[in-house]
Backbone as numpy.savetxt, mean C-alpha at the origin, in Angstrom:
# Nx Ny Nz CAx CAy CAz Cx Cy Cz
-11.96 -12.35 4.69 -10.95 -11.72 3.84 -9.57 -12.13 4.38
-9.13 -12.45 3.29 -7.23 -12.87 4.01 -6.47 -12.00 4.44
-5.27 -12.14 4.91 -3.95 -11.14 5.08 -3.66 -10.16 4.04
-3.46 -11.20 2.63 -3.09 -10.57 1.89 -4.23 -9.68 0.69
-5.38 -10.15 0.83 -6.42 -9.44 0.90 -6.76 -8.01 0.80
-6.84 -7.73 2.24 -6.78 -7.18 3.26 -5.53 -5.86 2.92
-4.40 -6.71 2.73 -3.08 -5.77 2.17 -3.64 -4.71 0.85
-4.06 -5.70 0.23 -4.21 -4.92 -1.31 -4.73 -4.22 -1.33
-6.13 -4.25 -0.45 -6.84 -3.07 -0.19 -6.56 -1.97 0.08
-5.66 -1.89 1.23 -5.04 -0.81 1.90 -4.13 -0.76 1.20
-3.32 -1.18 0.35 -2.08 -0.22 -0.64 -3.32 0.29 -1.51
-4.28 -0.26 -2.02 -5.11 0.37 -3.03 -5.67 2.22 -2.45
-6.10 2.14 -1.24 -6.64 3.13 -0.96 -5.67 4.18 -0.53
-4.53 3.52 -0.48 -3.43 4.51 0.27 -3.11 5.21 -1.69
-2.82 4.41 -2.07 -1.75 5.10 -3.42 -3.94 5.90 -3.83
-4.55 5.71 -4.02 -5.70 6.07 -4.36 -5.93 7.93 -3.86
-5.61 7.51 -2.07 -5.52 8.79 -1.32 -4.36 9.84 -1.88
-3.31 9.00 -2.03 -2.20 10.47 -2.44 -2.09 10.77 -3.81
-2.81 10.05 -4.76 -3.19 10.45 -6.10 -3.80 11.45 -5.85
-5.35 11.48 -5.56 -6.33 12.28 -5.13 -5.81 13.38 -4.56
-5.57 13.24 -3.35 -5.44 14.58 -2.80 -4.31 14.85 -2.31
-2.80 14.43 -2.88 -1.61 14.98 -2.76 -1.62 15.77 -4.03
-1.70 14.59 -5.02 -1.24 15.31 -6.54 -2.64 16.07 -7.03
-3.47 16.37 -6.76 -4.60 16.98 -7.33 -5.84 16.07 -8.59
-5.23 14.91 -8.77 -5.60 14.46 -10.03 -7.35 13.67 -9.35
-8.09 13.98 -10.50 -9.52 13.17 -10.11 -9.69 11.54 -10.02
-8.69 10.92 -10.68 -8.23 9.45 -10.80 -6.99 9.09 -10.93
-6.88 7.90 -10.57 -4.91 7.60 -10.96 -4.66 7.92 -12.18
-3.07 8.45 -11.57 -2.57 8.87 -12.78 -1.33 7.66 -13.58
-0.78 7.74 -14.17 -0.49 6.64 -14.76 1.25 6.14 -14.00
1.23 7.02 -13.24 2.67 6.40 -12.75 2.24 5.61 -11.27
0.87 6.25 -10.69 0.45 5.92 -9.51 -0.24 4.43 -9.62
-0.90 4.19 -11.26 -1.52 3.31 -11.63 -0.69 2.03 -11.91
0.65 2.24 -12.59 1.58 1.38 -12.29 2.34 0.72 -11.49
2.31 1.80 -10.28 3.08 1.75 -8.92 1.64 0.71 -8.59
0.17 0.71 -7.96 -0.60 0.09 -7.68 -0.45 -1.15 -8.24
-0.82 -1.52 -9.67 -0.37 -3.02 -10.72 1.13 -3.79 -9.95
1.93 -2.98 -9.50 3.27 -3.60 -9.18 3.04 -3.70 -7.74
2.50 -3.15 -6.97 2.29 -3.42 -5.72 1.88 -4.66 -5.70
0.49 -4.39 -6.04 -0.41 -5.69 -5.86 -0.09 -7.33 -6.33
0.85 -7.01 -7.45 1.81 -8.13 -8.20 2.44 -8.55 -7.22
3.32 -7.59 -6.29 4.24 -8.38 -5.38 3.41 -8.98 -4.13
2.48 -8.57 -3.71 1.86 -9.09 -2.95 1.03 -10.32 -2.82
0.38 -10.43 -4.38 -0.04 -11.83 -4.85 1.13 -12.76 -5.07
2.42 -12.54 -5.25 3.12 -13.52 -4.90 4.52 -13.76 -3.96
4.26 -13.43 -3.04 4.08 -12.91 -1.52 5.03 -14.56 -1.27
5.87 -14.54 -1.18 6.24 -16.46 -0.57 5.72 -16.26 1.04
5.42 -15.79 1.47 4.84 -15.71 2.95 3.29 -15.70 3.14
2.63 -15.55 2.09 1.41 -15.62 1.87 0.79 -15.49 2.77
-0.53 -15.24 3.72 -1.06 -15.03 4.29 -0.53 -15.16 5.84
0.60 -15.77 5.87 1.44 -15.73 7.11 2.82 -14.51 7.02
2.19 -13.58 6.19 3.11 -12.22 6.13 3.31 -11.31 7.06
4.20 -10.93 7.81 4.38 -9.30 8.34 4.53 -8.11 7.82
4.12 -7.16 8.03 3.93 -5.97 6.98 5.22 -5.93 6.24
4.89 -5.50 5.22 6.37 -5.31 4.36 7.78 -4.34 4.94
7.45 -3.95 5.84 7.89 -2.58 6.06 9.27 -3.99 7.20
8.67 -4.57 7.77 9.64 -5.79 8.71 10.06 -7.27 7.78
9.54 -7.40 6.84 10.11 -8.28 5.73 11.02 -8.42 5.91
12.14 -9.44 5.93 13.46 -9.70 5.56 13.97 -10.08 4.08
13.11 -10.16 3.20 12.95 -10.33 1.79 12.09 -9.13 1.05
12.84 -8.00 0.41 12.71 -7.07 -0.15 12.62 -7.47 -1.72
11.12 -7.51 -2.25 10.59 -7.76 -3.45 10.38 -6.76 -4.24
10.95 -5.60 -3.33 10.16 -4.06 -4.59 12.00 -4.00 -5.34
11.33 -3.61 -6.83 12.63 -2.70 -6.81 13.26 -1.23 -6.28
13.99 -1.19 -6.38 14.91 0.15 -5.36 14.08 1.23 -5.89
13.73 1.46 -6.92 13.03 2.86 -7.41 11.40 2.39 -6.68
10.55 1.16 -6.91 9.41 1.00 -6.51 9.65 1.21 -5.03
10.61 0.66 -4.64 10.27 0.76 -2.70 10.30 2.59 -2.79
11.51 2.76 -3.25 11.32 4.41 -2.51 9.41 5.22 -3.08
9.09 5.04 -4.11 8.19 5.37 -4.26 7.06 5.16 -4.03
6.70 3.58 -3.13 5.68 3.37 -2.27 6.21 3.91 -0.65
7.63 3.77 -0.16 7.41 4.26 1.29 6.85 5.93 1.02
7.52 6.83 0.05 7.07 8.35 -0.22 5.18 8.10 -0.03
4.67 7.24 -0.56 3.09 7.61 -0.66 2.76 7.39 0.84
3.05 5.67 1.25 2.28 5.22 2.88 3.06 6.38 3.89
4.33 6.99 3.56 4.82 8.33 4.82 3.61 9.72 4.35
3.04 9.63 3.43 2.16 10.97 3.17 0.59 10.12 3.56
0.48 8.78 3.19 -1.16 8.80 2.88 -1.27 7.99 4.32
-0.34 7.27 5.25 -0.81 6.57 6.26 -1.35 7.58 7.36
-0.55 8.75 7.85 -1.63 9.60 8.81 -2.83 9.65 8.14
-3.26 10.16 6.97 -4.25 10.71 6.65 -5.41 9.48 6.43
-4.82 8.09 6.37 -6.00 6.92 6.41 -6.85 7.38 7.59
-6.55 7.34 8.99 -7.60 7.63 9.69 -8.45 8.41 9.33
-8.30 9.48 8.41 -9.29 10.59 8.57 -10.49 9.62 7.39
-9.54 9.57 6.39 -10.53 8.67 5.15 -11.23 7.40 5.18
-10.30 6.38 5.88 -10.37 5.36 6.09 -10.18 4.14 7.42
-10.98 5.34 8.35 -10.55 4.76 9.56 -10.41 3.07 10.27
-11.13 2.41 9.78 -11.70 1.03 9.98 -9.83 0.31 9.45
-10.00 0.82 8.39 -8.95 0.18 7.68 -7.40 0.66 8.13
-7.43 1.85 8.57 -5.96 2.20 9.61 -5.82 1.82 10.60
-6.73 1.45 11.40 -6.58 0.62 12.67 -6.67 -0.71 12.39
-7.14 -1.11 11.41 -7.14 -2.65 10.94 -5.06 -2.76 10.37
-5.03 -2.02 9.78 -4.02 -2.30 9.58 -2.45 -1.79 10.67
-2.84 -1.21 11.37 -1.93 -0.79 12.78 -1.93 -2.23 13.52
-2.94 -2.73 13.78 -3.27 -4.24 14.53 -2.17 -5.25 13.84
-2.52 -5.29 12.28 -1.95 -6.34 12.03 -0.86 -6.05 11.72
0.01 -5.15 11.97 1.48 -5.11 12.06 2.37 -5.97 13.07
């Protein structure tokens, strides 16, 4: 599995986690479902491609100003709680920072 792979996954399960069990909803809801589609968009075309550093140290900011604030709000609520859900994948992704 690649870098960026690997990424999508973990934005998938993170925005997945604070759908679920921040907002109460049984599946994405449609703003979370858009926020995910636009994530994953910027990441498939990624000019750093598999030689990426987490977005968070990027020097090239691809979200827009409303998308960034509304993905850092989910990974500041859903990244503690990956360990509990998704442990493999929070330490996978702590590493590759």
């Amino acid at each position: 599995m690649t870098r960026v792979e690997r990424e999508k996954e973990t934005v998938r399960q993170m925005i997945e986690l604070y759908c679920t069990k921040c907002e109460g909803n049984n599946h994405l809801c449609l703003q979370c479902g858009e926020l995910l589609d636009y994530a994953l968009t910027r990441l498939e075309k990624c000019k750093f491609g598999n030689h990426k550093s987490s977005c968070k140290k990027c020097p090239v900011h691809c979200y827009k100003p409303e998308m960034r604030q509304k993905i850092r709000c989910i990974m500041r609520w859903s990244g503690p709680r990956m360990i509990l859900y998704h442990p493999i994948k929070a330490v996978r992704h702590v590493i590759d920072k």
